[in-house]
N, C-alpha and C positions, 0 to 999 in steps of 0.2 A: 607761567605760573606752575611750581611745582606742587606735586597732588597732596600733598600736606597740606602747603597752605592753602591749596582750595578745598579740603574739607576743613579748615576752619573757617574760611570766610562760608562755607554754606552751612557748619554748626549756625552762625551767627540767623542764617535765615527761618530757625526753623523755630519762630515764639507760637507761634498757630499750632504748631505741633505739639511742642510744651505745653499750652492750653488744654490741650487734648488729657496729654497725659495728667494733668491736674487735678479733670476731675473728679469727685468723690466714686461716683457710679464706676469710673475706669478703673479706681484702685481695688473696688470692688470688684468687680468682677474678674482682675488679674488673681488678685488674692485667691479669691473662691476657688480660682482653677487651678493655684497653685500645686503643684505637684510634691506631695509628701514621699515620695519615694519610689524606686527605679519601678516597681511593679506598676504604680500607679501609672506613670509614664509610659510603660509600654500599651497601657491600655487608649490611650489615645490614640496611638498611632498602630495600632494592629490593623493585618489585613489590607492598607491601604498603600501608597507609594510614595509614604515619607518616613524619615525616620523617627524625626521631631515634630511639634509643635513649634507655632511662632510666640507662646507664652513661656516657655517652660526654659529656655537654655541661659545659663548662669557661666560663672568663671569654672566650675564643676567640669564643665564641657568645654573649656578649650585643649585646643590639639586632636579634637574628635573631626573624624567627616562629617556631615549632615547632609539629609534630606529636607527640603520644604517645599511645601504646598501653599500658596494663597494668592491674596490678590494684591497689586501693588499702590498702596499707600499714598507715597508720596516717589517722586524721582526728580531727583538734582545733579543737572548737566553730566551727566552722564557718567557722575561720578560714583552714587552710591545712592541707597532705594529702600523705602522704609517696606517690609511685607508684611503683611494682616491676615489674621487666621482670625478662627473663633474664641482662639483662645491668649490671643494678645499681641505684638507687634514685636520684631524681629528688624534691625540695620545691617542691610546686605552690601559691600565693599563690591565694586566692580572691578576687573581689574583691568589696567590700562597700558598693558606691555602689549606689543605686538604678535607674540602665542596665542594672544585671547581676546582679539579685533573683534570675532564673530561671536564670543559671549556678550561684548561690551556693545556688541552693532543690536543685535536680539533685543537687550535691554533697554537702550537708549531709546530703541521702536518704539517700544511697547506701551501704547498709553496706560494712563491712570486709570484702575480697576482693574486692567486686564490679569487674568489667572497663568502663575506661572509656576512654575518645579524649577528649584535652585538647587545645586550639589554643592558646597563646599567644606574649606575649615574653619572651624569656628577659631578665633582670636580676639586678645585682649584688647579692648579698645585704648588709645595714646594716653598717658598721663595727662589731665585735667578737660578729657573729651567725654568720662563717662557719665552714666545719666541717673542720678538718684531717684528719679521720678517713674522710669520706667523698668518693669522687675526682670527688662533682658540688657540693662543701660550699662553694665560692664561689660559684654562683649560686644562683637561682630561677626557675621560670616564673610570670610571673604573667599569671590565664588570661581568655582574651575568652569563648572556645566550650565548651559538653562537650558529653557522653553519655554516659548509660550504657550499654553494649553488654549488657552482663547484670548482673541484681542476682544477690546471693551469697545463699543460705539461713546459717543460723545453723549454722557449721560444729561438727565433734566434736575440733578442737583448735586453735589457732593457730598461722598459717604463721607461726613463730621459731623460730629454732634453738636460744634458749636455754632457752624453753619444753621440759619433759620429757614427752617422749610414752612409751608402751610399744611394743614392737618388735611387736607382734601388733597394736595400733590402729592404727601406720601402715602397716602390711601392707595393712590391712585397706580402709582409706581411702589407697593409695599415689598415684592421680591427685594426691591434696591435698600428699602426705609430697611430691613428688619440685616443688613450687613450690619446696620449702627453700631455701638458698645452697648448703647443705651438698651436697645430691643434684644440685643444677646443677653445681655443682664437677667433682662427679664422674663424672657421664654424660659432660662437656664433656672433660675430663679423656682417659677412657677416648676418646672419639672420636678427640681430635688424633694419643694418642700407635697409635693403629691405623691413623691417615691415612698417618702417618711411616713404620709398618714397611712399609704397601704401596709410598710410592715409595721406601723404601731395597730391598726384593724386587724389586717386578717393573719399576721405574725405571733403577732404576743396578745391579741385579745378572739381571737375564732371565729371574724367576720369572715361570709363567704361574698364573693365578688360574681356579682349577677348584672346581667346584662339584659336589660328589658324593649320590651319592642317599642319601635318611636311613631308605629302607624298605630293610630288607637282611636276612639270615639269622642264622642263632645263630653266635658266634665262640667253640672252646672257648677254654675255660679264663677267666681273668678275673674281672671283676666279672657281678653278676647282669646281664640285659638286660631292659628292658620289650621284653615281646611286644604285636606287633597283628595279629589276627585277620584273615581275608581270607575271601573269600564261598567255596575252595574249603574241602571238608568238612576237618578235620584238619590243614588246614595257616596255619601260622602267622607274617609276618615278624616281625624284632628294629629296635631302632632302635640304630643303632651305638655300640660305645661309645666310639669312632675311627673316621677313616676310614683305620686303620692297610691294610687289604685293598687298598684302592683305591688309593690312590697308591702302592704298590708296586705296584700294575697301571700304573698311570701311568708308570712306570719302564720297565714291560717295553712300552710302548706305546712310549717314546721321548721323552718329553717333557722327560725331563732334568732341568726342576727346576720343582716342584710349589707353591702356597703355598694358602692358604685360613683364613678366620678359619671355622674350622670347630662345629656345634652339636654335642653330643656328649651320652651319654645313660647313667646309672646306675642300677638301678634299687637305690639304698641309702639310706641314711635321711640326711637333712643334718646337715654340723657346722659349726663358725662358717669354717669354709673350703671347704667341699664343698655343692655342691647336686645334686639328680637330675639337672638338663640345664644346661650349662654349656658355656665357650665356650672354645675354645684356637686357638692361631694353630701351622697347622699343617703342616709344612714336608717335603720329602723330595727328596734330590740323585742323581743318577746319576754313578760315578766318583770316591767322595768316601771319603775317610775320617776318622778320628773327631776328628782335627785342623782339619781343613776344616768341620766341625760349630758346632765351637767359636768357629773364629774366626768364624763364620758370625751365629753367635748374639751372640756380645759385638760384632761392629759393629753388628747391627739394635738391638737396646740401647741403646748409646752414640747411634747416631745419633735414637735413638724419645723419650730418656733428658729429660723438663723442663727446660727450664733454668732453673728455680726449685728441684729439688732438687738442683741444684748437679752438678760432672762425676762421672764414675764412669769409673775406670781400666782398661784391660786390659792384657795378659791378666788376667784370672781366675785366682786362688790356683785347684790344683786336689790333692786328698785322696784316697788311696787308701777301696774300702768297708771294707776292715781296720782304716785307719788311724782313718775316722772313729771306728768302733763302739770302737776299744781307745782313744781321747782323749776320747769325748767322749757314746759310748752310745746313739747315733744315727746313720743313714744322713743323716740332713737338720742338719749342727750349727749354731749360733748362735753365728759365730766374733766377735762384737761384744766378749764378754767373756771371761776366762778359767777358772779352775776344771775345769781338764782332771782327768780320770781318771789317778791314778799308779800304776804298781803295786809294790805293796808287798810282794810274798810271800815274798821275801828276809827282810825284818825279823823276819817271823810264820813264818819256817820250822819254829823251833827254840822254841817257845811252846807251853808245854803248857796249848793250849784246845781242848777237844774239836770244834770246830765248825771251828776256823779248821785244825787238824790232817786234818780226812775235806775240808777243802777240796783243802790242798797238796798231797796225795800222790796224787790226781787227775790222769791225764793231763792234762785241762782244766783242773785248778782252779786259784785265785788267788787272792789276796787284794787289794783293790784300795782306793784313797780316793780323796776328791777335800775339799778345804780350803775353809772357806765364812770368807771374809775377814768378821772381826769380828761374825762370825755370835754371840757369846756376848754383845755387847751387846745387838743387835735382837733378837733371839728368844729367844722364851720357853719353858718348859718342855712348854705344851701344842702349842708351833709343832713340836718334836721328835716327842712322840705321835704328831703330826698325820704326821710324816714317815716315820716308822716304822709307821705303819698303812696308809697309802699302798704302801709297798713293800712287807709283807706279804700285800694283799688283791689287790693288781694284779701282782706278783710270785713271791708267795709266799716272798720274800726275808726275812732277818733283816738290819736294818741297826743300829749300836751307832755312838756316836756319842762322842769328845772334846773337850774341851776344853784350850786351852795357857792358861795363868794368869798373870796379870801376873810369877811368880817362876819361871817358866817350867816348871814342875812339871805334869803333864797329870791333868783332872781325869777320871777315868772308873773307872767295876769295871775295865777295864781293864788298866789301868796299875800294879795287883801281877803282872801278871802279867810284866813285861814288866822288862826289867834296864836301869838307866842309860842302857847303852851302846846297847841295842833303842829306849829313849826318844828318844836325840839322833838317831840314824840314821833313825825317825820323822818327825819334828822338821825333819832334813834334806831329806830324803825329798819332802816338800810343803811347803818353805817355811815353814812354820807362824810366825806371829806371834804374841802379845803376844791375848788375848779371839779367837781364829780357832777356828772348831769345824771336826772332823775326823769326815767321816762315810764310813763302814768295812762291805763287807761282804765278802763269802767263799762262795767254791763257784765254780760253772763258769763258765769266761769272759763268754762272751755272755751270758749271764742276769744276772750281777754288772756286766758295763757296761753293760748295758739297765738296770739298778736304777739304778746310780750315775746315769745318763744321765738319767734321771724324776727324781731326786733334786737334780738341779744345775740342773734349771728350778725346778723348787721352791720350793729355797731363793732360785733368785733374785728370784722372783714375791715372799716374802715380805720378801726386803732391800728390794725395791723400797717396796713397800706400805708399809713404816718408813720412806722416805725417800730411800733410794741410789738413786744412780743406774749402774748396771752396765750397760745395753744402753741406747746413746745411740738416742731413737728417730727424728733426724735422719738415723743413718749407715746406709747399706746396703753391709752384705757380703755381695758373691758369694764363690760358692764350687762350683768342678765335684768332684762326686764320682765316682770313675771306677774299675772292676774289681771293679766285680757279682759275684759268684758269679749262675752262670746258671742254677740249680735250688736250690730251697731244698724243704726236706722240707715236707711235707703237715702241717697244724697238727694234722686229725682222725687223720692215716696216716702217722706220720712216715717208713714202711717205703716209703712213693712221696715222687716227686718231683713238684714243678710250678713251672712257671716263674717264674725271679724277676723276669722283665719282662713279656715278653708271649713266647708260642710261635715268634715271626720272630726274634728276635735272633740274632748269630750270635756262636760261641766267641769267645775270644781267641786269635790265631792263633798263638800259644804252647802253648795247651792242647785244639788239636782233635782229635789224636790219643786224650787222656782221654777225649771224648765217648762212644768206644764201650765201653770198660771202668771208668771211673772218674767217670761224668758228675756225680756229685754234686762233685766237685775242680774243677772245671770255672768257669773266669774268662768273664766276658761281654764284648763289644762296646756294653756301656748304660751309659752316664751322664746322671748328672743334674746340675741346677742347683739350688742352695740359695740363695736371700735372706735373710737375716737368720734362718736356720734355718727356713724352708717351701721345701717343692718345689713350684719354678715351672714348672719344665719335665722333661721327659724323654725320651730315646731312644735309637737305636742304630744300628750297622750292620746291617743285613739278612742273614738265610742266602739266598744266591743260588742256590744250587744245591736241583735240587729232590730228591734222594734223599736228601742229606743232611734236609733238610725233610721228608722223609716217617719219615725213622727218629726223628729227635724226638718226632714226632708221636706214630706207632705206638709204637717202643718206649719211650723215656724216658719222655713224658708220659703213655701208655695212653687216646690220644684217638683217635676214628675219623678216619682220613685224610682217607675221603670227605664229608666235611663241609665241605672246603677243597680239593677235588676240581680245582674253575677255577684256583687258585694255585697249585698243582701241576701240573697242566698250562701255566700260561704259563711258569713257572719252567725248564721243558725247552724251553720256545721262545725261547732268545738273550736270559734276564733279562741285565742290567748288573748290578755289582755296585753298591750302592747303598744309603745309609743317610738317616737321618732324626731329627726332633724333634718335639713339640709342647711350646705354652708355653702354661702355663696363665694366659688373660689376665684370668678374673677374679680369680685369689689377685695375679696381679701387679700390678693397679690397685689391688687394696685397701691393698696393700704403700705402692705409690708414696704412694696420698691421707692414708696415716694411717687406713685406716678401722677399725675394730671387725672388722668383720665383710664378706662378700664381698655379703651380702645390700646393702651399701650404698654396692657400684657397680654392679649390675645393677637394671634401668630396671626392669621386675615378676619377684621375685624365690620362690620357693617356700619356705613358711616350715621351722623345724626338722623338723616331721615331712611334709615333702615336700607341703605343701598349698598350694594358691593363696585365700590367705583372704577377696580382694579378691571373686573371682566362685565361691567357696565348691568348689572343684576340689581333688580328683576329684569325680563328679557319678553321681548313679544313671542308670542306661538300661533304658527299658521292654522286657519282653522280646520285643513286637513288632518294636522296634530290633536285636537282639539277632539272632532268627531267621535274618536270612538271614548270620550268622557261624557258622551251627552253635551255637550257645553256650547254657546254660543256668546259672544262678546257683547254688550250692547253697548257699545261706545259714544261716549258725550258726544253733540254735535260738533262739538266744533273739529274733535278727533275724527269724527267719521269722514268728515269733509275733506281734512285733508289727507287718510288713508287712500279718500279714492283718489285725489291730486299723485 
């Protein structure tokens, strides 16, 4: 066979590879690193013992020698070898004359993955070989020198991204997971758009970038803290779960405007958007108020903002917290599609149903729907079950559900009950079409839009899973949600209060006089930011004054004062008045990449139950270790039994 046409019969083999190159994430991130010019280029390769990149060489470069560095790809009989950098893929010619037995003997070795240094010159790939797909697919190198810098063991998956791995295996093995395109994407990703917020902060706006300590005390109220032990007997730091403390010391020190990509710490179990320590970009102004916030935040955005997902407009729509929970059933809504909460209690005033009767005469109660467009085509009888046991188990809600029927007649137990005129007013009511299901519950407000609210993700989860497409997942809507209530009842004690944000927020300066008689009526100073319905970010104005700050403390909250005893004291030393944000920058990169999950744009990530699977963390400590923390184990029986086994 001559070596022609055995690289076209192994062109022929390589559709897995084309795969590769196909997809979206790949062109992306070739693109991103694409090189605008010889400067730029040499910046990649400075310093190190290549000359090129395996993303960057065009027809511009043929006749050149080259240098490269990576790991190898793919290798086909010994003919030629795809090589992989961080910055894209590279087709290296072997060559197969007898001068160059012992480059071709090297390569041929060399398993898949192994790290190798190629010297050659780059050449034009054959008429009707080159690759439109890939942004090095007009040439080749073909090679004088190698080596192998290290051979590769027989790895536990292969680096393709179209390859299915399970999310605990590459946990497990992430050194190898984060080789992917996928995970370069997205670390690479994450870097740029952190490089931008810093010179949009502390470049062109006079943030200073402070660095705070992560050993600190207990903060009440809040989420749990991990404690860490200290060699005095009985006493214990916290790791923060903000540096909410500090940089409103920072304020009262003068510093005026604060920034930091800050580590922060939860001791709570993971969800596919939350992890125990995680990262936020995190901000606080002296002199500001909640509009200077805003704007503050939508230009670091816009200016941070890819420009591969295209512009993103300001201002920001922004939503009272009323407004959200009575349209949409949520503080965080997903304004991409429709399907608002209507209410209906007018209709169902005068309807003798026992349930929907002890609803309306309720000072709270209501009746409410929300319309699932063509929901009686795509779903099915057990998709309904499915949603009425949902809001039952998580609710404890009753939810009853219609149908409008091609002859516009509504199908449900329903509808004896209800008169023509109750029907069209329905009907009217929500738009109702032609196959649109009508799903309906009844009782107190907030609990019926919290239902309706889990119920209109739902169903849109399932329209989608049929095929619709209702929440375009190109488009990103913001959205400020703003006018908190500042005390929400105790979930265990509803007869207390605790805060709806954190303990520093201050009233609405509308309703601070409430504070001392009426705090539960009481509007806050917090908003947040919603993307495509997650909260990105959050914060507030600050209480600046420290009696006021102490009465929340003591009496609203029933927290010990003296446990924030240093911020009560600087608070009577000349605070500024002064508010602030943080932005949660891993939900926000997951958002940007498209990713699943947040776990896959953090570089070692803790898995669902807050474990590190890679180096098998948390980890036992001998109680020799222990000792000088005071500390001793007291381990469940069944564990002590078999420690002593």
């Amino acid at each position: 066979m001559s070596f022609c046409h055995g690289l076209r019969l192994l062109y022929s083999q390589l559709s897995l590879f084309s795969k590769e190159l196909n997809r979206p994430w790949y062109r992306y991130v070739s693109n991103s690193l694409a090189l605008s010019s010889e400067k730029r280029a040499s910046d990649f390769s400075s310093f190190v013992a290549r000359t090129n990149t395996c993303g960057e060489l065009s027809s511009a470069h043929v006749g050149q020698e080259v240098t490269l560095c990576g790991w190898i790809q793919y290798q086909r009989q010994g003919l030629f070898l795809v090589l992989r950098d961080f910055q894209g893929l590279t087709q290296i010619i072997i060559p197969q004359d007898e001068a160059h037995s012992h480059v071709k003997k090297v390569l041929y070795d060399a398993p898949v993955e192994s790290v190798v240094r190629v010297t050659g010159t780059v050449i034009s790939r054959p008429p009707g070989q080159k690759n439109p797909r890939m942004p090095t697919g007009d040439i080749e190198v073909k090679v004088k020198t190698a080596e192998v810098l290290n051979s590769c063991k027989k790895l536990p998956f292969e680096i393709k991204d179209f390859i299915k791995k399970s999310e605990a295996l590459r946990m497990q093995y992430r050194y190898l997971d984060l080789r992917s395109f996928q995970m370069q994407h997205n670390l690479r990703l994450r870097s740029q758009m952190v490089m931008k917020m810093r010179e949009y902060l502390c470049n062109l706006h006079g943030f200073v970038d402070v660095e705070t300590p992560t050993l600190f005390k207990r903060t009440p109220g809040g989420a749990k803290e991990f404690v860490v032990p200290s060699r005095l007997p009985g006493r214990f730091y916290c790791l923060p779960q903000s540096p909410q403390q500090f940089k409103q010391l920072l304020m009262v020190g003068g510093l005026d405007r604060y920034f930091q990509v800050a580590r922060c710490y939860r001791d709570e179990g993971s969800k596919p958007d939350r992890q125990p320590e995680f990262t936020q970009i995190d901000i606080e102004m002296s002199f500001v108020n909640q509009a200077g916030i805003q704007r503050l935040i939508e230009g670091l955005l816009q200016y941070s903002w890819p420009n591969e997902r295209g512009l993103i407009t300001t201002p920001f729509p922004s939503m009272s917290y009323a407004e959200a929970l009575a349209e949409y059933g949520t503080d965080k809504p997903d304004t991409r599609f429709g399907m608002k909460i209507i209410d209906v209690s007018d209709v169902f005033r005068n309807v003798e149903i026992g349930f929907v009767q002890n609803a309306v005469v309720k000072p709270q109660g209501s009746v409410k729907a929300i319309c699932v467009p063509q929901g009686a085509r795509h779903l099915q009888k057990k998709d309904f079950e499915s949603l009425k046991e949902s809001a039952k188990s998580q609710f404890n809600q009753e939810v009853l559900h219609l149908i409008l029927k091609p002859d516009e007649s509504l199908k449900s137990p329903l509808s004896k009950f209800l008169s023509e005129e109750q029907q069209s007013e329905l009907i009217q009511a929500l738009k109702v079409q032609a196959d649109d299901v009508v799903l309906l519950a009844a009782g107190e407000h907030e609990k019926v839009c919290s239902v309706l609210g889990n119920m209109r993700l739902e169903s849109a989860n399932l329209l989608e899973s049929r095929g619709l497409v209702l929440r375009d997942p190109t488009a990103f809507h913001f959205l400020w949600v703003v006018d908190f209530p500042l005390f929400l009842p105790k979930e265990e004690n509803p007869a207390e209060l605790e805060s709806a944000h954190h303990p520093f927020t201050a009233p609405h300066p509308s309703d601070t006089s409430l504070i001392y008689s009426e705090p539960a009526k009481v509007r806050s100073q917090h908003y947040d930011l919603v993307l495509n319905g997650s909260e990105i970010g959050g914060g507030s104005i600050r209480i600046h004054n420290a009696e006021l700050q102490r009465f929340v403390l003591e009496t609203v909250l029933k927290e010990d004062p003296e446990l924030l005893s240093h911020l009560l004291e600087a608070l009577k030393c000349g605070a500024p008045p002064h508010g602030g944000i943080a932005l949660g920058l891993d939900r926000l990169i997951c958002l940007v990449a498209g990713a699943p999950s947040i776990r896959d744009v953090i570089a070692f990530p803790k898995s669902f139950k807050g474990r590190d699977l890679m180096s098998n963390t948390p980890d036992y400590i001998t109680p020799e270790e222990l000792e000088p923390y005071h500390i001793q184990v007291a381990w469940p029986a069944s564990e002590a039994e078999a420690n002593k086994n």
